[in-house]
C-alpha positions as CSV (number, residue, x, y, z in Angstrom):
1,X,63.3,-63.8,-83.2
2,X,64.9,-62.2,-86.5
3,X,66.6,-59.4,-86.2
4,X,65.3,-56.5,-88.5
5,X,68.8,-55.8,-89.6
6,X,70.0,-59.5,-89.8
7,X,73.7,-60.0,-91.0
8,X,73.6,-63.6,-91.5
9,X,70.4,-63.9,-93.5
10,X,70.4,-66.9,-95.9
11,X,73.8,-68.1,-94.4
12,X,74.1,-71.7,-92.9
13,X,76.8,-71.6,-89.9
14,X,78.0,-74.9,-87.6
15,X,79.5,-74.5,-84.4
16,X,80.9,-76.9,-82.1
17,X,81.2,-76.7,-78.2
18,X,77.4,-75.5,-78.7
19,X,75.7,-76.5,-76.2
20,X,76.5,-73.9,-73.4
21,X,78.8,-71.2,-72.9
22,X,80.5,-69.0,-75.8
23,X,79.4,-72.1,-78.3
24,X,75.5,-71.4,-77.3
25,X,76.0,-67.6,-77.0
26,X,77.3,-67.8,-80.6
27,X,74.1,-70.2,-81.7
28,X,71.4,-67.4,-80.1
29,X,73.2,-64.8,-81.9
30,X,73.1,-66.3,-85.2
31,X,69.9,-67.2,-85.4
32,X,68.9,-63.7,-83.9
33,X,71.1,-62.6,-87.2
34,X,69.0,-64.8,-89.2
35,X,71.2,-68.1,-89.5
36,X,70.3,-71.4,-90.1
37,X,72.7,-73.4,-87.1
38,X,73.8,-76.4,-86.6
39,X,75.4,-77.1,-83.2
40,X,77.9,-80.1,-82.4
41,X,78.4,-81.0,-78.6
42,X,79.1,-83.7,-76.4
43,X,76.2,-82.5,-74.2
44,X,73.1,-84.1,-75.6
45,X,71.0,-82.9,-73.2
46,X,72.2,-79.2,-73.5
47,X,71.8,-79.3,-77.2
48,X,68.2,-80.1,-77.0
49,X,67.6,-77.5,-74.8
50,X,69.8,-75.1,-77.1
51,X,67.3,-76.5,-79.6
52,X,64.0,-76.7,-78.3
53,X,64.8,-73.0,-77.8
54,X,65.6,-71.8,-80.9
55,X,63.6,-74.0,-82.8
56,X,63.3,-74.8,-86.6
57,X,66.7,-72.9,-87.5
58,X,68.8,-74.9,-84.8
59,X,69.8,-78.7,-85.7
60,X,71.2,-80.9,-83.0
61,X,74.6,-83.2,-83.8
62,X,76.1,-84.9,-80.8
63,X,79.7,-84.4,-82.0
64,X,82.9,-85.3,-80.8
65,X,85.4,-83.1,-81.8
66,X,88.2,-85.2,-80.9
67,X,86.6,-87.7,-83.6
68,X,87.1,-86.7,-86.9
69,X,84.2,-88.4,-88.7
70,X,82.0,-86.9,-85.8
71,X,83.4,-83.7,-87.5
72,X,82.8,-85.0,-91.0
73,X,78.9,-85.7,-90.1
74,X,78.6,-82.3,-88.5
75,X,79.5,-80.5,-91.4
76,X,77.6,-83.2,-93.9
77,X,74.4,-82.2,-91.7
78,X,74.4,-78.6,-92.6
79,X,74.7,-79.1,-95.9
80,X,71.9,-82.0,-95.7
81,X,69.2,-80.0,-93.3
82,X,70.1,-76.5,-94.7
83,X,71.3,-76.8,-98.7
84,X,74.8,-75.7,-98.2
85,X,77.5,-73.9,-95.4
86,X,78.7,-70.5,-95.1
87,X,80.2,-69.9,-91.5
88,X,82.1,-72.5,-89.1
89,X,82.9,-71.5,-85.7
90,X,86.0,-73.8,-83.9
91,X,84.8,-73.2,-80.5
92,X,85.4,-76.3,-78.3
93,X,87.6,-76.7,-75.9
94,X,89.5,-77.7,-72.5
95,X,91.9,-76.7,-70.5
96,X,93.7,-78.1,-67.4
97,X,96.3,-77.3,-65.2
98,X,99.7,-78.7,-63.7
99,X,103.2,-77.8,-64.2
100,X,105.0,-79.6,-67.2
101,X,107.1,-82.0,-64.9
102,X,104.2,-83.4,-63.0
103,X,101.6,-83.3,-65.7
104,X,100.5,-86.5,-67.1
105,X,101.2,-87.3,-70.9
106,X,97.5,-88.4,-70.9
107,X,96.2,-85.1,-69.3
108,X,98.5,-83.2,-72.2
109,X,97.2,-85.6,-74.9
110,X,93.5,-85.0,-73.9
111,X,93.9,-81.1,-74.3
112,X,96.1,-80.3,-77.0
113,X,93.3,-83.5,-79.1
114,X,90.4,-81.5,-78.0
115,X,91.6,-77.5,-78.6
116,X,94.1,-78.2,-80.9
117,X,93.1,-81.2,-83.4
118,X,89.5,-80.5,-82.5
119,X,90.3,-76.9,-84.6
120,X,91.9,-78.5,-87.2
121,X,89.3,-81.2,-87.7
122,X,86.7,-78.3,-88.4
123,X,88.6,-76.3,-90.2
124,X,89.8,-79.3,-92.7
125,X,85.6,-80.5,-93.0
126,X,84.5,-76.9,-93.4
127,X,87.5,-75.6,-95.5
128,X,86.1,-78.2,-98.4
129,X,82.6,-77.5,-98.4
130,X,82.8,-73.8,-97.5
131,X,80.7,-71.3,-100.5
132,X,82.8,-68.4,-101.5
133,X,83.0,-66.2,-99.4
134,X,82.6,-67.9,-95.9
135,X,84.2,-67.8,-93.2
136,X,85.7,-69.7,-90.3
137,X,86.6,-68.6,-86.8
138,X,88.7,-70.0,-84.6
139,X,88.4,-70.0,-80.6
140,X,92.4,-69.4,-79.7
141,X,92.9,-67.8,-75.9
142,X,94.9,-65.1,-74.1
143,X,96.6,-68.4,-73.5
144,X,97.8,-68.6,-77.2
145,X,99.9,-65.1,-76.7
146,X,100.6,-65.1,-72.8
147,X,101.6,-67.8,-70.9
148,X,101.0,-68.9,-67.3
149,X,102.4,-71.3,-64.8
150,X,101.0,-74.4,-64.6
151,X,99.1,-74.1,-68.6
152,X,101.3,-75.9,-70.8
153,X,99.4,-77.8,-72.1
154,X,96.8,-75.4,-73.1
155,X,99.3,-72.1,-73.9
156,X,100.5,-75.1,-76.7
157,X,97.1,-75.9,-78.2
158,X,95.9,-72.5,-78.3
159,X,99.3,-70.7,-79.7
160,X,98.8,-73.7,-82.6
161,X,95.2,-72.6,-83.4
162,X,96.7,-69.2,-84.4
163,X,99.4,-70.7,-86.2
164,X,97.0,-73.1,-87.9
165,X,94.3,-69.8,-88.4
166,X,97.4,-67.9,-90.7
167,X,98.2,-71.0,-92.7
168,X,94.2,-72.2,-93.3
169,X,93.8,-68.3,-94.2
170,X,96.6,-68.5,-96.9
171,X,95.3,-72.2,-97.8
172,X,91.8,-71.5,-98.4
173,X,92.0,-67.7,-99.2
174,X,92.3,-68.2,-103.6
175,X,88.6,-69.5,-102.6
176,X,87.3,-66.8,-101.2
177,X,86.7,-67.9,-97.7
178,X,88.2,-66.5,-94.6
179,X,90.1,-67.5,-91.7
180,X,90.4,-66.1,-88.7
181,X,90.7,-66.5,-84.3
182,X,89.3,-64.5,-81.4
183,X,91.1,-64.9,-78.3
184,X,88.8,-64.4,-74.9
185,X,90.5,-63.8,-71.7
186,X,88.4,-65.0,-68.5
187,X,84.8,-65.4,-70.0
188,X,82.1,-66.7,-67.0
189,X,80.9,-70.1,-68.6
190,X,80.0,-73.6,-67.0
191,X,83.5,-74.7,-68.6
192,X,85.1,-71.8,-66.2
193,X,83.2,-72.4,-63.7
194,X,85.8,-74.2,-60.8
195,X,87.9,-71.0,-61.1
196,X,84.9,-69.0,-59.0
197,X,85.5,-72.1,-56.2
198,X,89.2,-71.5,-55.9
199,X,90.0,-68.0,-53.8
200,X,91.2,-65.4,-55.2
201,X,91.9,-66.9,-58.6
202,X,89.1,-64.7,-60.1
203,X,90.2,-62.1,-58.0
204,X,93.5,-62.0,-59.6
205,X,92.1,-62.6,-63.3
206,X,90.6,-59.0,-62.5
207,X,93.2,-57.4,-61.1
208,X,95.1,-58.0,-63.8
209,X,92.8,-56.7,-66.3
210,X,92.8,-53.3,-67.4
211,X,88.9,-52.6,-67.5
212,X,88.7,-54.4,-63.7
213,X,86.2,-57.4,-64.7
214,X,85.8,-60.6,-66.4
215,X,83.8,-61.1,-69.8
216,X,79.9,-62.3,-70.6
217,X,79.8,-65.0,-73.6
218,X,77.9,-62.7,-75.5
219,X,80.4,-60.2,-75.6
220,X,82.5,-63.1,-77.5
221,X,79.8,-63.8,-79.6
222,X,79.1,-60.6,-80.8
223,X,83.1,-60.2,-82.2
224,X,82.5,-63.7,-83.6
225,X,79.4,-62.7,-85.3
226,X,81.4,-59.3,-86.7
227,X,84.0,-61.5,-88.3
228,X,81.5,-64.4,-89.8
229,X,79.6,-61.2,-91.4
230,X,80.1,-59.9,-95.1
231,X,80.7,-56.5,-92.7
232,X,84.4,-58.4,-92.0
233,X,84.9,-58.9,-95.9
234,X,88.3,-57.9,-96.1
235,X,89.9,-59.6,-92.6
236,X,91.5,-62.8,-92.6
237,X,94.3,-64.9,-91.4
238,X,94.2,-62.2,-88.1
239,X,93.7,-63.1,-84.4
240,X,91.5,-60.7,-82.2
241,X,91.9,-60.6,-78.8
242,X,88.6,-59.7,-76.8
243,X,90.4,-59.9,-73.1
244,X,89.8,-56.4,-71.8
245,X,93.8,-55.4,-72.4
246,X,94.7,-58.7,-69.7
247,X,97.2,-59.6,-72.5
248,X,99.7,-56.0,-71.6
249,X,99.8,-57.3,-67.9
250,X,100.7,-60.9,-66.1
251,X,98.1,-63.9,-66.8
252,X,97.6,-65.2,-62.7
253,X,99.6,-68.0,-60.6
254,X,97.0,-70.9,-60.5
255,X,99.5,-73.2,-59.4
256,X,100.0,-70.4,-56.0
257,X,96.4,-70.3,-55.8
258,X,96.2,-74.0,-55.5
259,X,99.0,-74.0,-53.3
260,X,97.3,-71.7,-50.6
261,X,94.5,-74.2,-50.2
262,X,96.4,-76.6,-49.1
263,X,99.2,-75.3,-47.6
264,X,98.7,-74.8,-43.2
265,X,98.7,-70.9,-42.6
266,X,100.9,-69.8,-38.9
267,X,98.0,-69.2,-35.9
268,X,97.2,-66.0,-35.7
269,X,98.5,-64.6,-32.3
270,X,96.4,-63.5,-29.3
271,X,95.1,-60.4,-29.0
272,X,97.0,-57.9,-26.9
């Protein structure tokens, strides 16, 4: 369903990471904004539920992001089901965790490909085939400004998808399209998911947040949506952090969260 006030009217968008989480949060909003979407995922099956739901102005690509001509035909499709693109949203994404002398080059390869190059392989496919006056947003992280033990590998992917947003808003600026990121702290999504099985780790996520609680993919969405609309005209090259002011305190110890699970505890003594 349309909304009445629809931002996005007449505007083609693509999004990666679409088929759950913030990527399908942003796909319902569009459309409810009055976007034509096509969503690139992994997830096959999630994108043709994704689709079946929003119908006739959702199109399917399994995409890669890690593959650059999955990328390439992502993009192409827009213009091919839809007659041109306005809006690309960077969103997907991984993240693991282990401290930079034990993690495997692999395990650092396999992130920084899929949050880092991932980014860049939208933004070069979009940047070319952008109309004035679109935009692209980028999915950085509270990772990209504060760092924590044990996320090397993802604090360096995600602080190079805000360096990359300011130079692909200087590149691509003369054409009239903006750039810019959004960086989430903890948002509750299938991709976050194993951090509600580890006690306490979500525990400390809200402790150290300011407004005391962890964030809905909507919520994302809705700052994503802000900056893809005409209402954002005059923003680019600019990084937004949605984190409920996490970023002014300490981001939590995952590696001592892991630690306590495995580590024997003393007996508790007998009672008196």
């Amino acid at each position: 369903m349309v909304d009445s006030n629809a931002r996005l009217t007449g505007k083609t968008a693509v999004v990666t990471g679409a088929a759950n989480g913030i990527g399908a949060a942003v796909a319902r909003r569009f459309v409810a904004e009055g976007a034509h979407v096509v969503g690139g995922d992994i997830d096959d099956a999630g994108l043709a539920a994704l689709s079946a739901e929003l119908g006739e102005s959702f199109a399917a690509r399994h995409t890669d992001v890690t593959v650059e001509d999955d990328v390439h035909a992502l993009v192409s499709s827009a213009t091919e089901h839809f007659g041109g693109l306005d809006i690309a949203v960077a969103n997907a994404g991984g993240a693991t965790i282990g401290e930079i002398t034990e993690l495997d080059a692999t395990e650092w390869r396999r992130v920084v490909d899929l949050s880092l190059h991932g980014v860049f392989h939208t933004v070069k496919h979009a940047g070319r085939v952008l109309r004035a006056g679109g935009a692209i947003v980028a999915l950085a992280s509270l990772n990209a400004i504060q760092p924590g033990r044990g996320m090397a590998a993802y604090c360096a992917a995600k602080a190079g998808v805000v360096a990359l947003t300011e130079v692909a808003a200087l590149e691509l600026g003369p054409a009239g399209i903006r750039v810019n990121a959004v960086a989430p702290g903890l948002v509750r999504t299938p991709a976050t998911e194993p951090l509600w099985a580890l006690p306490g780790a979500v525990e400390e996520y809200v402790e150290n947040t300011p407004l005391g609680r962890f964030a809905a993919p909507e919520e994302i969405a809705a700052l994503i949506l802000f900056l893809a609309s005409d209402e954002a005209g005059f923003i680019t090259g600019s990084v937004h952090s949605i984190d409920g002011g996490a970023r002014t305190r300490r981001y939590p110890d995952l590696i001592a969260v892991s630690e306590r699970l495995t580590t024997p505890t003393e007996p508790l003594p007998p009672p008196a």
